[in-house]
N, C-alpha and C positions, 0 to 999 in steps of 0.2 A: 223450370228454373230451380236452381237449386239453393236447401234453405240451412243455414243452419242456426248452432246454438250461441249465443253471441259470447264475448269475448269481456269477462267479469275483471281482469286481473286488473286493474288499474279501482278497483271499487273496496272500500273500508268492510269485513267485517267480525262481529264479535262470537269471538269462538273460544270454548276452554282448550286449556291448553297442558298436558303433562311437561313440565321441564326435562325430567330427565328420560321421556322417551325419543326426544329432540336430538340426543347424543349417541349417533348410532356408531355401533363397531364395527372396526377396521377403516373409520374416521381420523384425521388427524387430531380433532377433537377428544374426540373417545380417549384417543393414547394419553395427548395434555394433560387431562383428567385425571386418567388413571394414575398417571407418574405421580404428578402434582400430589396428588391427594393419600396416595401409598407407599409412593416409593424416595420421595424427598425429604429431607428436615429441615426445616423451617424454623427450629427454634432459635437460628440466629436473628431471626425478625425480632424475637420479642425484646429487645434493647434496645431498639424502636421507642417503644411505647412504652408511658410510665403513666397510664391511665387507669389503673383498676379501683380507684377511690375516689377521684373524681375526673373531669371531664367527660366528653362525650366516646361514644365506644368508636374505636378504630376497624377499616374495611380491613377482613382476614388478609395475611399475606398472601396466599394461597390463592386467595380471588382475584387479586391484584396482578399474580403472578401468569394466571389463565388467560385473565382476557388481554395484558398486553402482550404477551406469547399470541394468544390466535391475531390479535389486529396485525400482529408483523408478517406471520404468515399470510393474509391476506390483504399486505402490501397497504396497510394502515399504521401509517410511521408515527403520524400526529396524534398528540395526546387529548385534543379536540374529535375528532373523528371518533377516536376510541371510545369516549365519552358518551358521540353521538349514537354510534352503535350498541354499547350497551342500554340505551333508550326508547332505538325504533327495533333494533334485527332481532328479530327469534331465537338465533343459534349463540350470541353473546348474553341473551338473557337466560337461557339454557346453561351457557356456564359459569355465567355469575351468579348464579341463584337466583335473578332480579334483582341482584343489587345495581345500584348506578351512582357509581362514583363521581362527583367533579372532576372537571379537565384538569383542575389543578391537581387534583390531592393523585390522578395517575400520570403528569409531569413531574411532580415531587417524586414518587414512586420509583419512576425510571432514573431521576437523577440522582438517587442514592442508591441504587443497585449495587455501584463498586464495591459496596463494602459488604456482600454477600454475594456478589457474583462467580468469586471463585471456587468457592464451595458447591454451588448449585453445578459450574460447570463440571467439574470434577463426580460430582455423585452422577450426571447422568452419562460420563464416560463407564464409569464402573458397572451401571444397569447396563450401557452397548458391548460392556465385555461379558457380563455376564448371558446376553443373549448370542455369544459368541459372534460379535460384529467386524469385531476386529481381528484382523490376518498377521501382523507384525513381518508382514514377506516386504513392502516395500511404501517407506514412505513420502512424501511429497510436499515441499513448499512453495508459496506465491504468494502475490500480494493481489490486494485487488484493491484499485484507488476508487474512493467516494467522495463526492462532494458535502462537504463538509456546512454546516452552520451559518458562514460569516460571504462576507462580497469580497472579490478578489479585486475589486476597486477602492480596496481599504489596505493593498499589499505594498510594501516599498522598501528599501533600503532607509536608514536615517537619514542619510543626505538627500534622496526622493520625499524622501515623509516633506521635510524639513522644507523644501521649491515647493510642493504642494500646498504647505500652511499658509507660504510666502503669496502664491498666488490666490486666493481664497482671501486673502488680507488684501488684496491690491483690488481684487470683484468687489469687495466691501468697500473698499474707502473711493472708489469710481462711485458708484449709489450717492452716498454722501454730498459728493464733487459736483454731482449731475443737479443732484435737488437745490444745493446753493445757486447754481449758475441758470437754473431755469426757475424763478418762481410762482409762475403761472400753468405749472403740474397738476393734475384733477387730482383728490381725494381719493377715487377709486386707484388712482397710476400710482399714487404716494404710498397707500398702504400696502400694495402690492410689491413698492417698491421696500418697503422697510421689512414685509416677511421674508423676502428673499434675503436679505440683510443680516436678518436673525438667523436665515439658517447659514452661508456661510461664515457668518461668526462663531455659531456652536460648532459647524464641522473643524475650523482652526482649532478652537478652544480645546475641542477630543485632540485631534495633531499634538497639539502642548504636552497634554497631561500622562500621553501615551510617551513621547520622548525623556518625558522627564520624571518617569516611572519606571519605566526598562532600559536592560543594556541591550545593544546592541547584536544580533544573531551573526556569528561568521562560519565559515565553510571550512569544511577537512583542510583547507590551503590558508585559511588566515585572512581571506578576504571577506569583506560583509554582504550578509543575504540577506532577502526581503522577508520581512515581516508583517503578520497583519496585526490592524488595533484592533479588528471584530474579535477573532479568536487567534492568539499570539502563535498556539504550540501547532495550529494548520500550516500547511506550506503551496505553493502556488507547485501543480503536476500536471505533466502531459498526458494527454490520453489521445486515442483515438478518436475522440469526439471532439477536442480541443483543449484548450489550458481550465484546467478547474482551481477553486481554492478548495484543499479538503484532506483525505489522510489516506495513509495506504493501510488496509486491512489484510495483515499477512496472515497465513494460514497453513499448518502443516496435519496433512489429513495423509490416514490410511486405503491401502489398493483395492483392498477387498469390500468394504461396504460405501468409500469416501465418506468415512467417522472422522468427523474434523477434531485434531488432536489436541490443539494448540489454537491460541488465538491475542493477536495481540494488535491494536491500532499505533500508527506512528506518522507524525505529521513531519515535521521538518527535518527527519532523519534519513539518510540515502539507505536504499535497499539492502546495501552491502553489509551494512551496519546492524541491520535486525536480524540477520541467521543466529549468530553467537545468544543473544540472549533468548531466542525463540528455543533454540534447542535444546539450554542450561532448562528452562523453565517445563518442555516434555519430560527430559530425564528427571526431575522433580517428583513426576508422577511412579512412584514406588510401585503403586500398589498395581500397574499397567506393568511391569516387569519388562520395563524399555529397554535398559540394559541387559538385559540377557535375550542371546540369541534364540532361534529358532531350535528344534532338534537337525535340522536340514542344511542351514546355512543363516549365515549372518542378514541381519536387517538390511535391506538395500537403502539408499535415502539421495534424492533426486530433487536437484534445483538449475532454474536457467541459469543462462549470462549473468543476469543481474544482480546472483551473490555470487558471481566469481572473483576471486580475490585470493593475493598469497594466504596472508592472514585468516580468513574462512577458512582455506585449503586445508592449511596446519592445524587448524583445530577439528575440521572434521576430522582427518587422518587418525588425530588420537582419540575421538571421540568414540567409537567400535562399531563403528556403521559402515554399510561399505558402499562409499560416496560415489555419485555421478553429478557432477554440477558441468555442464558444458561452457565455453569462452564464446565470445562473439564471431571467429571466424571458424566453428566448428561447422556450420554447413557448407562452406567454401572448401572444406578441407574433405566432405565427403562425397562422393563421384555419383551416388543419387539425385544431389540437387548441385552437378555443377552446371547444367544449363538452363536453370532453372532463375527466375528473379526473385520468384514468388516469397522465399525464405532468405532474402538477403534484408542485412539488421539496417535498421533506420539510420544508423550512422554512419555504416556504408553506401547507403544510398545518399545520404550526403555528400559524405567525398568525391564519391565520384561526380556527384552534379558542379562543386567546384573545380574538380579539374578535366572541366567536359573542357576537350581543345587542346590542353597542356600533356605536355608528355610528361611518361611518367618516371618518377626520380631515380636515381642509382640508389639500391641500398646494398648492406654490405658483402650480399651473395657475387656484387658485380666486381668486387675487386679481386683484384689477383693476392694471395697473401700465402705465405712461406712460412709454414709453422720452424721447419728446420732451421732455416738461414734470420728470421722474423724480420723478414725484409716483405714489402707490399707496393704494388704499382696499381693505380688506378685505372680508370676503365678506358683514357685516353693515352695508357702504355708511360705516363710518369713515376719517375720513384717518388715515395713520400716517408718521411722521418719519422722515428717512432719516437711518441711524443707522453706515452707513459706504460710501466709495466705494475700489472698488479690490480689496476685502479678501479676500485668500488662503485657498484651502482647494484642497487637492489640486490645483496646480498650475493652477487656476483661479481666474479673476479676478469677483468679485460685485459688486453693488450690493444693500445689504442695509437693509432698515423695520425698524421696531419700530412696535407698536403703542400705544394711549396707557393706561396701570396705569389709570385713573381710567372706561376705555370696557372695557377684558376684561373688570374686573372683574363689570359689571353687564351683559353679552353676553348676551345671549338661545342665541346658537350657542357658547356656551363651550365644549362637552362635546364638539362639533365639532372646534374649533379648537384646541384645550392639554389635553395627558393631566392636568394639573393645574392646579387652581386658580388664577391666577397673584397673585405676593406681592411681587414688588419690581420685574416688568418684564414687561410684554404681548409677545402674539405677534411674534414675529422671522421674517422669510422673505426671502430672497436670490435674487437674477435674475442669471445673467451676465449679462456684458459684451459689447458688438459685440467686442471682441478677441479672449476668450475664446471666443465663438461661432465665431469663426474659426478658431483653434486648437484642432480639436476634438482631445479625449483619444485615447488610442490604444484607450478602452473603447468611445467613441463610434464610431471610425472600425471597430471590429470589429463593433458593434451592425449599421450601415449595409449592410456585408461580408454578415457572416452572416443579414440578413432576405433576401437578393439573393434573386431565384430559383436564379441561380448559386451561392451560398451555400450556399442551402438543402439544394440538390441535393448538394454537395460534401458539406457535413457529416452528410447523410443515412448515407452509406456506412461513416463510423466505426464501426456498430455492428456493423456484418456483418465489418467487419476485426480489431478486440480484441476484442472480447467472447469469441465464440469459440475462443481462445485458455488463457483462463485457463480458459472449461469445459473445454476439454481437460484441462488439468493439473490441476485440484483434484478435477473429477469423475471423466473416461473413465480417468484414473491415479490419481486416490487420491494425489496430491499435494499436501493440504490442509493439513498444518500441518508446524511447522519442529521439528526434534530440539536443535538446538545454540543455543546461548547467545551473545550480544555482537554486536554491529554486521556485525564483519569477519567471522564464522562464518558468522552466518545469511545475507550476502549471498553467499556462496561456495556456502553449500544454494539462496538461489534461484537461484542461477546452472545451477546443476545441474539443478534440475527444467528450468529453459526448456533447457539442452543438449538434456535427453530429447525435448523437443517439436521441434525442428531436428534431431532426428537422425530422427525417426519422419518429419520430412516428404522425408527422404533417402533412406527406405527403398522408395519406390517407382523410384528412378533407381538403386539396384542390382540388378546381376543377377548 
């Protein structure tokens, strides 16, 4: 029978201990360390602190800056944990020296970051260029959404907020209603019944003080969007996983090492809307020599659908980067994935499931139209009036029919041709202009871009350069969701996680 030696790990015991032979190289640690402690300055901390004459002495920055850098890396988001691990784990106490901070004083810590996190990011871009990290051949943005701080059961419009105060006042005043009209209630049923009481009175009372404290959130269109009372500057996002409350953490990183370049969190702002300021804020970086091209050829610079827009278009254009941002039917358009489902966009898959059974509409390739004569018959051989020349719409120029009320009406292809019946005015359908053909959009002039073989080939390589990126940090670290609250907060925590991810890819050029 076979014997062996038993099995100790789960047993207490005391043994000395060197700290710093704990921190071996070519460690992610070892690198934190080194950086930390060599190659950063820090002396913006000390405006911090105005203790050197009296009060108690303050934990180094530096110490501060180590152990919540590794707890992130090891997918230790809470300021509790942190706290806890520099008290029982070996390898925190290795690099805090022994020190052990309260939970508090490394939540204080983090939530003042912002106002030294840009300089920290920045110096350790400068150490990745100096280890020659960075390729400037082609670079890359995304966002990557996180759940945020606050309960998406706290989100609404003011007219939602305002039915939900309503109702939570109506639970309350039923309580009230109940204990009058029964007074033969037990003590144990009555108090139970009055904490309940208290709490949706103070959840109203939060409702109140939130409405009558802020204005009102509305939409690129003027309409109003929901808000939360936990954390106002979050926004309610879809994900893959489902609806979250939380922020998008965009990010523009380089091909050659994915050296995250940029970094900025944004809650209730649409996608579209963060290129412009993400990119002003790269180019910032002087001393990265963004603006100048390569000896070879110009910066390549790669985004989905989700910044496509005129407005991005024309600013990248002039920006000297040479842009690939794809549209939403850029897979549709290439003969790789046309029979494919797999890459068709969620909103095409929507459409089509509501027009599963209906046929599909005329648009304006099915009419007949005579640039020459500017005469148009519709797709059931009627004439139709021309009903304006010239006429504007997004910075283009149409020539635009109408059909005759007295011919829709009685159309055999109605059901075709008008999602509704028509009641004061037949089908409308508009043709640019030779002008406008010529002055194609900057959507057209990307469309053209992006079908290239050059294109193709270009924007093919985006995935292999961001993607990978954010799996690092939400999965391989457990960098999924944000602890702190407000705009300026949470973009100071993404800041941080991407730090971790430029520091881990530094950790192989220390020895």
């Amino acid at each position: 029978m076979a014997n062996y030696k038993p099995d100790l790990s789960c047993q207490n015991k005391f043994i000395p201990i060197n700290f710093a032979e704990q921190i071996l190289p070519g460690t992610f640690e070892y690198a934190l360390c080194y950086i930390v402690e060599n190659k950063l300055d820090l002396s913006g901390f000390d405006a911090w602190y105005n203790n050197d004459k009296t009060d108690a002495a303050a934990y180094p920055p530096s110490v501060m800056l180590k152990i919540i850098l590794l707890g992130y890396a090891h997918g230790l988001i809470s300021s509790r944990r942190i706290a806890k691990a520099c008290e029982t784990n070996i390898l925190f106490m290795s690099v805090s020296g022994d020190i052990q901070p309260h939970y508090t004083s490394v939540a204080g810590f983090v939530a003042k970051m912002h106002e030294q996190i840009e300089p920290l990011f920045t110096q350790v871009l400068m150490i990745c260029d100096e280890e020659g990290l960075i390729g400037r051949n082609m670079f890359a943005i995304d966002g990557c959404k996180l759940k945020s701080n606050a309960s998406k059961e706290w989100s609404g419009t003011f007219d939602e907020l305002g039915r939900k105060k309503a109702k939570l006042e109506r639970a309350s005043k039923r309580i009230i209603e109940r204990h009058q009209s029964q007074d033969s209630l037990s003590e144990e049923l009555i108090t139970q019944d009055l904490k309940q009481k208290e709490k949706l009175d103070k959840s109203a009372d939060k409702i109140t003080e939130f409405l009558a404290t802020h204005e009102e959130k509305t939409g690129s269109k003027g309409k109003p969007i929901k808000s939360n009372i936990t954390d106002p500057d979050s926004a309610k996002m879809t994900t893959s996983k489902g609806t979250i409350q939380g922020y998008n953490g965009i990010a523009i990183n380089d091909d050659k090492h994915q050296i995250i370049l940029q970094a900025q969190a944004w809650g209730s702002v649409g996608e579209q809307q963060t290129l412009q300021p993400a990119v002003k804020q790269l180019k910032q970086l002087d001393k990265l020599n963004i603006d100048k091209s390569t000896d070879e050829q110009t910066i390549k610079f790669t985004a989905d659908s989700g910044f496509n827009s005129e407005a991005n278009l024309e600013y990248m254009a002039k920006s000297g980067f040479d842009t690939y941002i794809a549209d939403n039917q850029f897979r549709k358009r290439n003969p790789l994935f046309k029979d494919s489902e797999t890459y068709e966009t969620e909103q095409e898959k929507r459409r089509l499931k509501r027009s599963k059974g209906k046929p599909r509409l005329f648009t304006s390739e099915d009419f007949h139209y005579d640039e020459t004569t500017q005469t148009c018959r519709c797709p059931a051989g009627n004439d139709m009036w021309r009903s304006g020349i010239n006429v504007k719409s997004h910075n283009q120029k149409y020539t635009r029919f109408c059909g005759y009320l007295k011919d829709c009406k009685v159309c055999p292809l109605q059901q075709q041709c008008m999602r509704q019946p028509p009641t004061k005015t037949g089908r409308q359908v508009q043709f640019k202009n030779d002008e406008s053909r010529e002055q194609l959009s900057y959507i057209d002039k990307m469309k053209a871009k992006i079908d290239s073989p050059m294109g193709r080939r270009q924007y093919s390589k985006r995935l292999g350069c961001i993607e990978p990126v954010f799996g690092n940090i939400t999965v391989n670290k457990g960098m999924n969701k944000l602890t702190l609250r407000g705009q300026t907060k949470v973009n100071a925590q993404w800041q941080l996680y991407c730090l971790v991810h430029n520091l881990e890819k530094l950790r192989n050029t220390m020895h």
